[in-house]
Structures are given as C-alpha cells and as structure tokens.
N, CA, C and O atoms as a GROMACS GRO file, in nm:
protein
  592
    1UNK      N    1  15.253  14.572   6.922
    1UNK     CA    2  15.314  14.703   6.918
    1UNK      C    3  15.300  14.760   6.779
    1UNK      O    4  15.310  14.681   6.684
    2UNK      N    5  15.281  14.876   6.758
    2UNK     CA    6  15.269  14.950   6.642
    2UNK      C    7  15.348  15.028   6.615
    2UNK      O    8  15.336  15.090   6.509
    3UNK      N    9  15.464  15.054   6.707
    3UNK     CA   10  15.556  15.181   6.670
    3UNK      C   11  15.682  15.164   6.831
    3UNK      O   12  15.675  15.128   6.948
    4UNK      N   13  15.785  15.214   6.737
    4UNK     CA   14  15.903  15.255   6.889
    4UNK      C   15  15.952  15.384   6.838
    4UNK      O   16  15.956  15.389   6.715
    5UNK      N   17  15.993  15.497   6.906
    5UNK     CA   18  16.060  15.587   6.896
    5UNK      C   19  16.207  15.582   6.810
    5UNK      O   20  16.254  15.632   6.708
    6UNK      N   21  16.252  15.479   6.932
    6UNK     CA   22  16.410  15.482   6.844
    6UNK      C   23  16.372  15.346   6.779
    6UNK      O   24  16.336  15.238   6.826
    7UNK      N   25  16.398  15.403   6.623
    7UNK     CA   26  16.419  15.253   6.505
    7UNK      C   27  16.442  15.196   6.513
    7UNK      O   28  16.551  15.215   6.566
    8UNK      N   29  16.426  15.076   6.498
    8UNK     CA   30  16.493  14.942   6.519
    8UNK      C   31  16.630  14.921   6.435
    8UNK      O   32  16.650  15.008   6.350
    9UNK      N   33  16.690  14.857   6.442
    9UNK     CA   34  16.868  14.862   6.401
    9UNK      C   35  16.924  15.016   6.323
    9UNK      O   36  16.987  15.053   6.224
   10UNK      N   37  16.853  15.071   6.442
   10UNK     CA   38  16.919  15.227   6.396
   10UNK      C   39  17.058  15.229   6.428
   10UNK      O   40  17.092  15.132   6.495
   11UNK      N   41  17.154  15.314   6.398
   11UNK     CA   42  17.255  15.425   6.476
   11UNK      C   43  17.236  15.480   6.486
   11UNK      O   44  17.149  15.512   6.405
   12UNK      N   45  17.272  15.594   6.592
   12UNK     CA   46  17.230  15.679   6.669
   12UNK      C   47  17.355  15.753   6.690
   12UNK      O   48  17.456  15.697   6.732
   13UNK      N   49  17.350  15.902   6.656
   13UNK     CA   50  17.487  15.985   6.705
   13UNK      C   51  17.477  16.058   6.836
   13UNK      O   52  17.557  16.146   6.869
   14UNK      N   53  17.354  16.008   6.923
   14UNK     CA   54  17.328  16.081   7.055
   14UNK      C   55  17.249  16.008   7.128
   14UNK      O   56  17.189  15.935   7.050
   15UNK      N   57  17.202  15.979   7.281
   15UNK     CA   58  17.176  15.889   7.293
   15UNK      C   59  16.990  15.975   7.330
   15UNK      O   60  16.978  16.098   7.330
   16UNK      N   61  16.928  15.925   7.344
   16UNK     CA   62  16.736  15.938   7.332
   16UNK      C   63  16.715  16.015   7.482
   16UNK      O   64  16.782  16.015   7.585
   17UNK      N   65  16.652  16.047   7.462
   17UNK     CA   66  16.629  16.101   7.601
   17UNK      C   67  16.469  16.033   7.686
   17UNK      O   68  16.433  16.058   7.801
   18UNK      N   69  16.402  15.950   7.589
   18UNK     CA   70  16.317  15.869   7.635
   18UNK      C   71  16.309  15.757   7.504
   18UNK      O   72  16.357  15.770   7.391
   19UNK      N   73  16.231  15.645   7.562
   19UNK     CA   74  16.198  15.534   7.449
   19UNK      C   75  16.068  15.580   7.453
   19UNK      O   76  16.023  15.651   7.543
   20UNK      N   77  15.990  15.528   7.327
   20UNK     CA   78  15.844  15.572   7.344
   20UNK      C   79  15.775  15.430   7.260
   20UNK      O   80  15.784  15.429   7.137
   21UNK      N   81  15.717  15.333   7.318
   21UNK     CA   82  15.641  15.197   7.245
   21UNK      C   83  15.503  15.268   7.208
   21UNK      O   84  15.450  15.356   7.275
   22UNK      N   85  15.466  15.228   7.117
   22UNK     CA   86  15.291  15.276   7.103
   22UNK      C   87  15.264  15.088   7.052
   22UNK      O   88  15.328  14.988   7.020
   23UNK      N   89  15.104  15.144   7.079
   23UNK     CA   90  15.047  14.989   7.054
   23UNK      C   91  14.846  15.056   7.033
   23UNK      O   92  14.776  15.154   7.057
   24UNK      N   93  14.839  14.913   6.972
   24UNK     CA   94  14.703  14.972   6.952
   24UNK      C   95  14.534  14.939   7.022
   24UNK      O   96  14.418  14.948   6.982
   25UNK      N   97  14.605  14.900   7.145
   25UNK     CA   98  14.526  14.913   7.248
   25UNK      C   99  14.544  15.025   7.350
   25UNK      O  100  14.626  15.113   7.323
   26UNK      N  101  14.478  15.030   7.466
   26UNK     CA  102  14.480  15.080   7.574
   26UNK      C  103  14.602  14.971   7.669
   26UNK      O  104  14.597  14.848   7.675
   27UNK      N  105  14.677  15.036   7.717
   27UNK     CA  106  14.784  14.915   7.794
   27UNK      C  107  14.650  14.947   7.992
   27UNK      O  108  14.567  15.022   8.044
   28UNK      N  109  14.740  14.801   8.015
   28UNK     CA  110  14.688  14.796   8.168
   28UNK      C  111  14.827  14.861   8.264
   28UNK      O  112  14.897  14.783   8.328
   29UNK      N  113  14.851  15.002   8.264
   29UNK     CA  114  14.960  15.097   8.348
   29UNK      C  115  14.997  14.978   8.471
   29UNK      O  116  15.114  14.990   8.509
   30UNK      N  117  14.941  14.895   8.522
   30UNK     CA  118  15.007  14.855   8.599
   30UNK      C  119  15.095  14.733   8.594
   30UNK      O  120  15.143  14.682   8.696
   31UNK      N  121  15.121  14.676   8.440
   31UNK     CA  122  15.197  14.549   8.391
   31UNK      C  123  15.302  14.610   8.309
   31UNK      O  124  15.381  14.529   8.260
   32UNK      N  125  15.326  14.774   8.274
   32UNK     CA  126  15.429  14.837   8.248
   32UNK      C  127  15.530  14.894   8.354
   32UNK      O  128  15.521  15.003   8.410
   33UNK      N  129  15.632  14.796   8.374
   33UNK     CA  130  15.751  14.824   8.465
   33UNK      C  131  15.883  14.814   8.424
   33UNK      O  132  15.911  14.784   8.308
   34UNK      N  133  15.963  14.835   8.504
   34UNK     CA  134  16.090  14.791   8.518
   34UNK      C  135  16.110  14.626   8.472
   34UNK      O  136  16.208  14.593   8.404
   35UNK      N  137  16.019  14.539   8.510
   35UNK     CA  138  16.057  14.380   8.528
   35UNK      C  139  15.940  14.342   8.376
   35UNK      O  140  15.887  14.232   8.360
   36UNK      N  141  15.921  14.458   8.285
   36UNK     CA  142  15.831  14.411   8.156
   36UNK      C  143  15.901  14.502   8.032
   36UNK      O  144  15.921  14.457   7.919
   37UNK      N  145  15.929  14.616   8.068
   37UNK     CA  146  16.010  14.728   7.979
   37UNK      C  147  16.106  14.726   7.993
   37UNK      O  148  16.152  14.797   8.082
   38UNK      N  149  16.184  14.654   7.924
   38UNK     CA  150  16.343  14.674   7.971
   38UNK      C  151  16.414  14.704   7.872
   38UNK      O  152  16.397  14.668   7.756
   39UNK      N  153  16.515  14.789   7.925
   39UNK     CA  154  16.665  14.843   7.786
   39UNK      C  155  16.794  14.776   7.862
   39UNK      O  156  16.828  14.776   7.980
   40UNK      N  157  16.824  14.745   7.800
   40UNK     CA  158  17.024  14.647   7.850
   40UNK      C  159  17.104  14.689   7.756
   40UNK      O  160  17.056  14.687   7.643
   41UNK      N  161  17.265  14.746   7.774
   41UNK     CA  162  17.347  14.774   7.711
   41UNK      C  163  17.396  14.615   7.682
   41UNK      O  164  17.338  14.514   7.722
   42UNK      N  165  17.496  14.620   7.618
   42UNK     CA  166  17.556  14.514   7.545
   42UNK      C  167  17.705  14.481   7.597
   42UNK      O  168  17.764  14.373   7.594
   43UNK      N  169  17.753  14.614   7.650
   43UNK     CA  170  17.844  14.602   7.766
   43UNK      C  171  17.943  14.566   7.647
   43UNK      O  172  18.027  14.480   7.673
   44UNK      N  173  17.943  14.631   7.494
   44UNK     CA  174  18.054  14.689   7.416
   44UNK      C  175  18.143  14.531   7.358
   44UNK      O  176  18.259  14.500   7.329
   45UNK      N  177  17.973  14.444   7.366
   45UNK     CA  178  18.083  14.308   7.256
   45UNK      C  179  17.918  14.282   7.154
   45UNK      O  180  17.901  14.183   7.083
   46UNK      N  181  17.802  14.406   7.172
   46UNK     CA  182  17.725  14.353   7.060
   46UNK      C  183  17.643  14.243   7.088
   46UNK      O  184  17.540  14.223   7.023
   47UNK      N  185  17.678  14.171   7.178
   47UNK     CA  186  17.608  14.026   7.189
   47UNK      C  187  17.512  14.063   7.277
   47UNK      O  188  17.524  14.174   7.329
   48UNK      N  189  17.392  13.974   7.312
   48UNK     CA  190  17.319  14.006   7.448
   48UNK      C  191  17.286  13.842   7.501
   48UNK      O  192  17.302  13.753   7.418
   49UNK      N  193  17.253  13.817   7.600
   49UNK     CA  194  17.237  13.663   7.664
   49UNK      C  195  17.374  13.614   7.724
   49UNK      O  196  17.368  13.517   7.800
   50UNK      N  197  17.466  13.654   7.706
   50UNK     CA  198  17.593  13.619   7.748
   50UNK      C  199  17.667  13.622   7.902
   50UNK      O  200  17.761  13.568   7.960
   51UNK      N  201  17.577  13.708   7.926
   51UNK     CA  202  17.608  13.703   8.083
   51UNK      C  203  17.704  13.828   8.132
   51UNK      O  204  17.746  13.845   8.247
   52UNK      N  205  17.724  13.892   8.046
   52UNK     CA  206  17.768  14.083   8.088
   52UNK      C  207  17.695  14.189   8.010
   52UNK      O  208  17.738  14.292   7.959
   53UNK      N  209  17.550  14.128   8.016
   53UNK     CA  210  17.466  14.240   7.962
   53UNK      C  211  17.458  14.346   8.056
   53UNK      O  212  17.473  14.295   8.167
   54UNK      N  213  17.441  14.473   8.067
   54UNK     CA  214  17.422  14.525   8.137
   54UNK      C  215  17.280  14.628   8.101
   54UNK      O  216  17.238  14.685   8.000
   55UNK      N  217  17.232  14.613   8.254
   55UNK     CA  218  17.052  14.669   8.275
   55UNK      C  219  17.087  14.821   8.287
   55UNK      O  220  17.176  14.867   8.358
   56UNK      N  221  17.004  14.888   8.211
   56UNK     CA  222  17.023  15.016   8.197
   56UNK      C  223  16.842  15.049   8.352
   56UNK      O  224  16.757  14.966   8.385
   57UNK      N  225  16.853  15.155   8.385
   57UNK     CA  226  16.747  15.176   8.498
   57UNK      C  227  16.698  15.316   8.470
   57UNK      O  228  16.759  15.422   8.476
   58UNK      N  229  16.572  15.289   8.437
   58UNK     CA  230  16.494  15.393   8.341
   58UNK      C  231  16.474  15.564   8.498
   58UNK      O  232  16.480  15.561   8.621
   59UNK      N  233  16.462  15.626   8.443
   59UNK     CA  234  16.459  15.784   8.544
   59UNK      C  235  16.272  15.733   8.594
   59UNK      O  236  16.248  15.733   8.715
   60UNK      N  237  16.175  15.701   8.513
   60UNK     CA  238  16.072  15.615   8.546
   60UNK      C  239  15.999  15.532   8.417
   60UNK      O  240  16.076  15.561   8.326
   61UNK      N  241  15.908  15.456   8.365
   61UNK     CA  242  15.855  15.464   8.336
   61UNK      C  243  15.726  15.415   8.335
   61UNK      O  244  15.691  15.326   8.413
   62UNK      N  245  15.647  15.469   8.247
   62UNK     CA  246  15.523  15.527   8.240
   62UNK      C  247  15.439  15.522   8.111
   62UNK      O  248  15.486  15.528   7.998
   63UNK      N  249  15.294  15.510   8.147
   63UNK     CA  250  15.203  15.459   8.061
   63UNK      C  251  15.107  15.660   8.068
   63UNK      O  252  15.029  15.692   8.157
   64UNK      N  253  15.133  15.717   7.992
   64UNK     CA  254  15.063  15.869   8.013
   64UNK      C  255  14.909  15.857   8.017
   64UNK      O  256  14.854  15.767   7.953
   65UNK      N  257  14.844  15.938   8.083
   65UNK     CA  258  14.724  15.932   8.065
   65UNK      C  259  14.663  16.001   7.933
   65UNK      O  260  14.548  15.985   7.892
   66UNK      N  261  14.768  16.084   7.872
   66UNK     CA  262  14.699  16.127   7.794
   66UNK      C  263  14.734  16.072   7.633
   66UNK      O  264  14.714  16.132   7.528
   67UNK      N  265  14.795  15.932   7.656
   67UNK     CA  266  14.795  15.841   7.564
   67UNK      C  267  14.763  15.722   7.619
   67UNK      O  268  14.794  15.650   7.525
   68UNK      N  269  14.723  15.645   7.706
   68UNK     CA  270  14.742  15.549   7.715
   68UNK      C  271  14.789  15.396   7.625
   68UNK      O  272  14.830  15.286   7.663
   69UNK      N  273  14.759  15.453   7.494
   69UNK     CA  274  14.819  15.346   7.421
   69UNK      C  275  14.943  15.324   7.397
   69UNK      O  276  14.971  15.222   7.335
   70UNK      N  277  15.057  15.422   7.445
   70UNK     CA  278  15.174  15.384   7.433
   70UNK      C  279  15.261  15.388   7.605
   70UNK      O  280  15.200  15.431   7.703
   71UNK      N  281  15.347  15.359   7.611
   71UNK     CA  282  15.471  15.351   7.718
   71UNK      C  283  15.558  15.447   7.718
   71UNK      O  284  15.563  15.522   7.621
   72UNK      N  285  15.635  15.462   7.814
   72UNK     CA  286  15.754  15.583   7.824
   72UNK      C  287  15.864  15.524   7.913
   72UNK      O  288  15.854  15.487   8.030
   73UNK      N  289  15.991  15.524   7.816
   73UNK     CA  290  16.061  15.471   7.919
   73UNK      C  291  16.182  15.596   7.907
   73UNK      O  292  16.271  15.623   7.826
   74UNK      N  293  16.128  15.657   8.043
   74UNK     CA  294  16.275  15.808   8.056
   74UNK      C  295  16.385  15.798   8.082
   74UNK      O  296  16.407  15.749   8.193
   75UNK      N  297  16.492  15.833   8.010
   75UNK     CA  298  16.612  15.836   7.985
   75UNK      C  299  16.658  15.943   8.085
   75UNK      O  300  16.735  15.916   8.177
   76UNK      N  301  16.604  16.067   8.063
   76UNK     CA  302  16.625  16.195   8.218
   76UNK      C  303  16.723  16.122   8.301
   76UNK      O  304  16.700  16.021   8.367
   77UNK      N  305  16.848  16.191   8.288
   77UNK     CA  306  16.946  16.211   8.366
   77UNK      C  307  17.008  16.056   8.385
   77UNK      O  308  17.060  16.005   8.484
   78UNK      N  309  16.980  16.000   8.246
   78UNK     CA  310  17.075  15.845   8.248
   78UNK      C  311  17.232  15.844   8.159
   78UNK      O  312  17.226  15.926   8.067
   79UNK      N  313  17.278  15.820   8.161
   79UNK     CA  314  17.414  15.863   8.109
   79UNK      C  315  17.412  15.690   7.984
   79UNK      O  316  17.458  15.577   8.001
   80UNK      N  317  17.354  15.737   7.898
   80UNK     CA  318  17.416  15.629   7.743
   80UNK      C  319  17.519  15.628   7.675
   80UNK      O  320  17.537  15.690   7.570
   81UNK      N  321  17.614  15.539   7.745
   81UNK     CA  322  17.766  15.558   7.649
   81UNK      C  323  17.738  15.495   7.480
   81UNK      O  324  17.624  15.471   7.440
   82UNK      N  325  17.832  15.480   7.417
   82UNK     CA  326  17.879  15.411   7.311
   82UNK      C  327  17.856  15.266   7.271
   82UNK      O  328  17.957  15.196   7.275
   83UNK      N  329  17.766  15.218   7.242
   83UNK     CA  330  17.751  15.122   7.294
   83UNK      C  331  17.625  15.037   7.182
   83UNK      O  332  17.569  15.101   7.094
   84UNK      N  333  17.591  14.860   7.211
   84UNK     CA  334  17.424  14.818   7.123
   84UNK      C  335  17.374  14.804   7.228
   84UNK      O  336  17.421  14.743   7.324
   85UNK      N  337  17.241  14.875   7.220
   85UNK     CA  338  17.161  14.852   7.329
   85UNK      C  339  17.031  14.742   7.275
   85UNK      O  340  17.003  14.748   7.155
   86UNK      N  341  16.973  14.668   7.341
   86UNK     CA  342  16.845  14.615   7.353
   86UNK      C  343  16.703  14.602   7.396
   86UNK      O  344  16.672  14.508   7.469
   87UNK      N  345  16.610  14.695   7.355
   87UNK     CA  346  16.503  14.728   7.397
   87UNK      C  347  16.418  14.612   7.396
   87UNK      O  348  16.406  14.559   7.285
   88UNK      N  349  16.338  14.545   7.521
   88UNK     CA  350  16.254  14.456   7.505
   88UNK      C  351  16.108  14.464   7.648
   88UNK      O  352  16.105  14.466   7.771
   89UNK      N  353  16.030  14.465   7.559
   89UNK     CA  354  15.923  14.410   7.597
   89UNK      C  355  15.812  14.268   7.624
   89UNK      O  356  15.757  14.195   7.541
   90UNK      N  357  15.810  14.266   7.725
   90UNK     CA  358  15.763  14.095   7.786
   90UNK      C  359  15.616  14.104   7.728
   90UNK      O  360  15.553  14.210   7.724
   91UNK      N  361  15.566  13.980   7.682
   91UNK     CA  362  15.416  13.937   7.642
   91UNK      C  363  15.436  13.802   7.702
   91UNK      O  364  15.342  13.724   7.689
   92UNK      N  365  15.522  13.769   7.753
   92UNK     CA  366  15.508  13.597   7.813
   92UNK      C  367  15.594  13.607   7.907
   92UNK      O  368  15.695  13.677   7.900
   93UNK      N  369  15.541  13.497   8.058
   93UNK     CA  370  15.644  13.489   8.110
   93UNK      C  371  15.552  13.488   8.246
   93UNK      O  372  15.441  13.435   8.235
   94UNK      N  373  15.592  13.546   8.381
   94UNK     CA  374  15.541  13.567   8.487
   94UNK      C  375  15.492  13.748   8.484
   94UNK      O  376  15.381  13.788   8.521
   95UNK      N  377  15.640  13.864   8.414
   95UNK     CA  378  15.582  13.965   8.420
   95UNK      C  379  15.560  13.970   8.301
   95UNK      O  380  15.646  13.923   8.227
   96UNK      N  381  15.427  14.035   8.239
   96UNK     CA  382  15.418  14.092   8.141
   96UNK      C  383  15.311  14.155   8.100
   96UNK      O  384  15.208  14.146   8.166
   97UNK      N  385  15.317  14.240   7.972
   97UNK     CA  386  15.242  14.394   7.955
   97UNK      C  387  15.116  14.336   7.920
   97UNK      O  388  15.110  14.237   7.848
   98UNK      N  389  15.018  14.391   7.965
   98UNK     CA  390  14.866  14.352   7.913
   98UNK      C  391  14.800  14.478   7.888
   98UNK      O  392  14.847  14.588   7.918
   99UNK      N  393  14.661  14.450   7.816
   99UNK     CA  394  14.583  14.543   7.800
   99UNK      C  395  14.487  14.594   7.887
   99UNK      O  396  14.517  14.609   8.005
  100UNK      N  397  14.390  14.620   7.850
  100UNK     CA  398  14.274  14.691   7.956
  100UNK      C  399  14.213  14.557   7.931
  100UNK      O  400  14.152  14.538   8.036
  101UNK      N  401  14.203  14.502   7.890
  101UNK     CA  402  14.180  14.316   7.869
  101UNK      C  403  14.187  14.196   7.884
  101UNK      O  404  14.135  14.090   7.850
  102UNK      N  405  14.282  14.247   7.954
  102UNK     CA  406  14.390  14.120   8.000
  102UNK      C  407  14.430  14.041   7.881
  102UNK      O  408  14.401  13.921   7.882
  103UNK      N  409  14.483  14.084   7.793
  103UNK     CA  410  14.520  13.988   7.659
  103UNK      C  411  14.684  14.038   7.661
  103UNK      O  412  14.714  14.157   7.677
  104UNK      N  413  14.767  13.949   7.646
  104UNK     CA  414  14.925  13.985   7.663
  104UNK      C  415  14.967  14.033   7.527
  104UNK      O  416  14.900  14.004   7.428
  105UNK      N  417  15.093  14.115   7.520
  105UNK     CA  418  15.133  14.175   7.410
  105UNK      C  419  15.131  14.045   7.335
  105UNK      O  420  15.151  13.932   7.380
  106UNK      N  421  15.099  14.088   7.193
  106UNK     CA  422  15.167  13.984   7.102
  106UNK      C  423  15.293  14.052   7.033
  106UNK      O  424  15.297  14.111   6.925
  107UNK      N  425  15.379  14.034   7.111
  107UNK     CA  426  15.558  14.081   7.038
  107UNK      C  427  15.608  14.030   6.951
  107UNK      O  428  15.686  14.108   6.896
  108UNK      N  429  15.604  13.937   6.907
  108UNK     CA  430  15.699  13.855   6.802
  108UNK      C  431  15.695  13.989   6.696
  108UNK      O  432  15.603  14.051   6.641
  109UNK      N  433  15.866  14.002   6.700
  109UNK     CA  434  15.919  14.161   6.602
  109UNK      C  435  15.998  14.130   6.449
  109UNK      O  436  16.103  14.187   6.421
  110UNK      N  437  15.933  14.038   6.359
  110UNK     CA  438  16.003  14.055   6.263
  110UNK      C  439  16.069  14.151   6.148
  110UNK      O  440  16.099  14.125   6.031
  111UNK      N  441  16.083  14.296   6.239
  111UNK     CA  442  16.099  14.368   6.095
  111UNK      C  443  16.034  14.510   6.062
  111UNK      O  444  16.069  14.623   6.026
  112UNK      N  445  15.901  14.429   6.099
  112UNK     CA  446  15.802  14.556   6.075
  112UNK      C  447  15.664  14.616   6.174
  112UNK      O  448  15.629  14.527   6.251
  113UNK      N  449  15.623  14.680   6.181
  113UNK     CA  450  15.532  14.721   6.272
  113UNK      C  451  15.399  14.644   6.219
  113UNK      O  452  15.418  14.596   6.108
  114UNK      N  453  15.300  14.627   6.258
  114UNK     CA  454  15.267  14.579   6.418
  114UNK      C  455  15.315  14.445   6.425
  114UNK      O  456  15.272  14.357   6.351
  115UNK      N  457  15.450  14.417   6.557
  115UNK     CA  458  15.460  14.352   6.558
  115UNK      C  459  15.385  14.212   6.601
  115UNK      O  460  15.264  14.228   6.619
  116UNK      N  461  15.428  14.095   6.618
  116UNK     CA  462  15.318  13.967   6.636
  116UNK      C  463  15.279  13.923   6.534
  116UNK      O  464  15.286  13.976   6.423
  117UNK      N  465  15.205  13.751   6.582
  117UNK     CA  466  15.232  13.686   6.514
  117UNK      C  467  15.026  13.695   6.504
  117UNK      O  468  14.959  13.657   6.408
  118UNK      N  469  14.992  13.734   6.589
  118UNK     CA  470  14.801  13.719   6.588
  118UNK      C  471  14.740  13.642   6.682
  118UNK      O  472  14.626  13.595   6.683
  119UNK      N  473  14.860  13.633   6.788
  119UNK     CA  474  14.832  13.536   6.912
  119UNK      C  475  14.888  13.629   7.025
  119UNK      O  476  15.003  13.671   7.034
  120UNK      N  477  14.814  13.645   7.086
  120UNK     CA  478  14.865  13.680   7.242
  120UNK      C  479  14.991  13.621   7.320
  120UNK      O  480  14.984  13.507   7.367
  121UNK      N  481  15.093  13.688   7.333
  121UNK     CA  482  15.221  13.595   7.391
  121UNK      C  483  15.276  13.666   7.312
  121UNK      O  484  15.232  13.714   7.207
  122UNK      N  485  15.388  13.676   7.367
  122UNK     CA  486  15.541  13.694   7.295
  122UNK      C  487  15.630  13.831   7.332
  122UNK      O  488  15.583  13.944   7.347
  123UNK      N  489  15.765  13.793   7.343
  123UNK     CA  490  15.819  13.910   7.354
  123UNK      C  491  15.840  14.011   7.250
  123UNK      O  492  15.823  13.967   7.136
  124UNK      N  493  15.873  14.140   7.258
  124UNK     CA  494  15.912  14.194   7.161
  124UNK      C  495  16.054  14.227   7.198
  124UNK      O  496  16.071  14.247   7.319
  125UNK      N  497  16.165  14.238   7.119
  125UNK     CA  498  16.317  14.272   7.123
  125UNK      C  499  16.372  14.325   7.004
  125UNK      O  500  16.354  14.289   6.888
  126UNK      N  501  16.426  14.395   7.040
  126UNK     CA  502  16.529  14.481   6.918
  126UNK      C  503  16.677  14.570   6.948
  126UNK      O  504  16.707  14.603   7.062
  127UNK      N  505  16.734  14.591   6.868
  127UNK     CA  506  16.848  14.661   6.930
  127UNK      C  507  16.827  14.782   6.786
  127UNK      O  508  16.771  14.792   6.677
  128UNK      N  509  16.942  14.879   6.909
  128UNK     CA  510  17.003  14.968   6.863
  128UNK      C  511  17.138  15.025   6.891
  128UNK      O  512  17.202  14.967   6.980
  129UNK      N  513  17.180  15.103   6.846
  129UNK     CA  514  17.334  15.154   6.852
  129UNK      C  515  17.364  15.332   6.908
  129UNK      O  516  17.313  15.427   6.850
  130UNK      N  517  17.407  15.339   6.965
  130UNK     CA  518  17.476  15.471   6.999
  130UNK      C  519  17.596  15.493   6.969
  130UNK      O  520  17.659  15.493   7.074
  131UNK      N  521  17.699  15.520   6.836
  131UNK     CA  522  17.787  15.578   6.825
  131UNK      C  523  17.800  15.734   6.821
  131UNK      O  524  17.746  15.799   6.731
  132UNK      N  525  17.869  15.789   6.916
  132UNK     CA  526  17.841  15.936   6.940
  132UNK      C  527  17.989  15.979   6.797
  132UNK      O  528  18.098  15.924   6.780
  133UNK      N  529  17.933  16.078   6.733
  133UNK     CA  530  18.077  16.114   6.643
  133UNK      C  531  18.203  16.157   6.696
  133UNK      O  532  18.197  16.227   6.797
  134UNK      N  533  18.363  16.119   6.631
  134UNK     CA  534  18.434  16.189   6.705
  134UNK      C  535  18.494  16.315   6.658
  134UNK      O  536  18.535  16.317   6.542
  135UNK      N  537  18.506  16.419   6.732
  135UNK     CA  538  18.531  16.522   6.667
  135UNK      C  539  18.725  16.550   6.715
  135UNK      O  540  18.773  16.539   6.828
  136UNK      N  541  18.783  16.578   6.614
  136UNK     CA  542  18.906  16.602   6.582
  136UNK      C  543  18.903  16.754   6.566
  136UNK      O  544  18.829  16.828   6.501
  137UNK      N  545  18.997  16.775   6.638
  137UNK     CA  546  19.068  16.921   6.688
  137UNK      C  547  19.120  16.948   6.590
  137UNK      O  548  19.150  16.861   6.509
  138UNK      N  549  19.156  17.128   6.562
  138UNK     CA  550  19.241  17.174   6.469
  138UNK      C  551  19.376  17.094   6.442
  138UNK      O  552  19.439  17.008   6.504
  139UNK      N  553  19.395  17.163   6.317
  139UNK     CA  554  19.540  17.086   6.289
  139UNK      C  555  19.685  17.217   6.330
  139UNK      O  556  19.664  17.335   6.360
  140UNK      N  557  19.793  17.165   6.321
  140UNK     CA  558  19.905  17.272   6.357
  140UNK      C  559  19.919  17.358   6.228
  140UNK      O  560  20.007  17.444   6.219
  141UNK      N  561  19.843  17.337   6.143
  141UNK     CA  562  19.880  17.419   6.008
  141UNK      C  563  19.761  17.556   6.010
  141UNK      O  564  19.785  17.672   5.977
  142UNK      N  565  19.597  17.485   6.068
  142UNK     CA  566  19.470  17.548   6.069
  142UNK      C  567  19.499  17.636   6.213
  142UNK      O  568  19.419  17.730   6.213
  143UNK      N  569  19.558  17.637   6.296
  143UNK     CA  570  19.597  17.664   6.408
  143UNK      C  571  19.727  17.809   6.398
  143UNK      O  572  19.706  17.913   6.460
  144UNK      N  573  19.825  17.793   6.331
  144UNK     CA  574  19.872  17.883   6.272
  144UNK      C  575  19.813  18.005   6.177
  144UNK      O  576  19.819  18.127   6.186
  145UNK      N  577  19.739  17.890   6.058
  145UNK     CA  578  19.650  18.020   6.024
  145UNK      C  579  19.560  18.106   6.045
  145UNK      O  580  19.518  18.197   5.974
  146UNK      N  581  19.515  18.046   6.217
  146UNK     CA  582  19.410  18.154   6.282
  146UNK      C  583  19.488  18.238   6.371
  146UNK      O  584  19.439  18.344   6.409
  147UNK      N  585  19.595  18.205   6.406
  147UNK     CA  586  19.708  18.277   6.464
  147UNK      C  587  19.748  18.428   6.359
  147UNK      O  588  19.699  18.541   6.362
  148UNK      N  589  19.850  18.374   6.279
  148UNK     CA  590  19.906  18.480   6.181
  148UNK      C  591  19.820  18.505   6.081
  148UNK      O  592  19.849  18.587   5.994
   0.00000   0.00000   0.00000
C-alpha cells in the first residue's frame, strides 16, 4: 500500500465519508471485498481482538476503473459514532487482496507508506479516531445580553 485517505492514528472531528487505500499496482477488483477490506469500530474501550469489536458494513466497496490502483470503501449513508476505529486489509489468509498478478498485498504497516516488509503476505491494520467536538450552548448571562 502506498497511501490511505484517513491517516493513520489520526483524530478526526467528523466521520469520512469514504476510505480510499492506493497501492502501486493494478489490484485484481475481484479479491477487494467485504471479507479483505474491512473497518471495525472498537465498540468505545479502544481495544480491538477482544471480542466486542464491532464490523462496520461499507454502502459498497470498490476498486474504480478509473484508478484501478487504489480501493474505495463508501461510507454513504453509514452512521460513524464516537468512537477507534480499525481499518484493515488482508494479504494472508484464505481471503485476500491481490494484484493483476496474483502476488498478495505485502501489508506489514510500520508507520510509514509503502507499507511491507518486500515479501508478498501480510496484513495491513491501523486505527483511527472519531471524536466529533462538543458544542456548548449560550450562557444565561450571553443569553440576556442578546435579549436586552
């Protein structure tokens, strides 16, 4: 992978309205799914593997034709609370993303783009955060003075 939309250990004051992976091949559109692209909330303890992750279910996604080197995973009409989410992509396993090559992602994500290690295999994973800001209402003093 060469790039994600949303940063890796970003915060976020709104939630994305799509993920976007780029990579620097051509992907094979038909090993980009649901069961290879996946986002999971954290289900508001931060942790993930624990067993109340919760699977977020993309509006679709999609490998564009008029990029094929990157992925789309649409957010359209998904409701992202407050929350760490976990974006991950499969390079090992039974499902996972290949090229026009058949060579599997190399994911291993330490940090920086392109991730991998220079071997075919590996997942890629990362999180991010959605704290939406809270906004506080007038006060009884600011409230008066738009009054009188």
């Amino acid at each position: 992978m060469t790039s994600l939309s949303v940063a890796p250990g970003s915060t976020l004051t709104a939630a994305p309205s799509q993920i976007i992976a780029g990579f620097d091949r051509e992907l094979d559109a038909s090993t980009v799914n649901m069961n290879t692209f996946i986002l999971e909330a954290s289900n508001n303890d931060g942790t993930f593997g624990d067993g109340d992750d919760v699977m977020v279910t993309a509006a679709s996604i999609s490998v564009p034709g008029a990029n094929p080197q990157s992925a789309v995973f649409d957010l359209t009409g998904v409701t992202l609370v407050d929350d760490t989410y976990r974006v991950r992509l499969l390079g090992s396993g039974a499902s996972l993303i290949m090229d026009l090559d058949a060579n599997a992602l190399d994911g291993e994500f330490t940090g920086t783009f392109p991730s991998g290690n220079g071997t075919a295999g590996g997942d890629f994973a990362t999180q991010f955060t959605i704290m939406t800001p809270v906004v506080l209402g007038p006060t009884l003093d600011e409230i008066q003075g738009a009054v009188f």
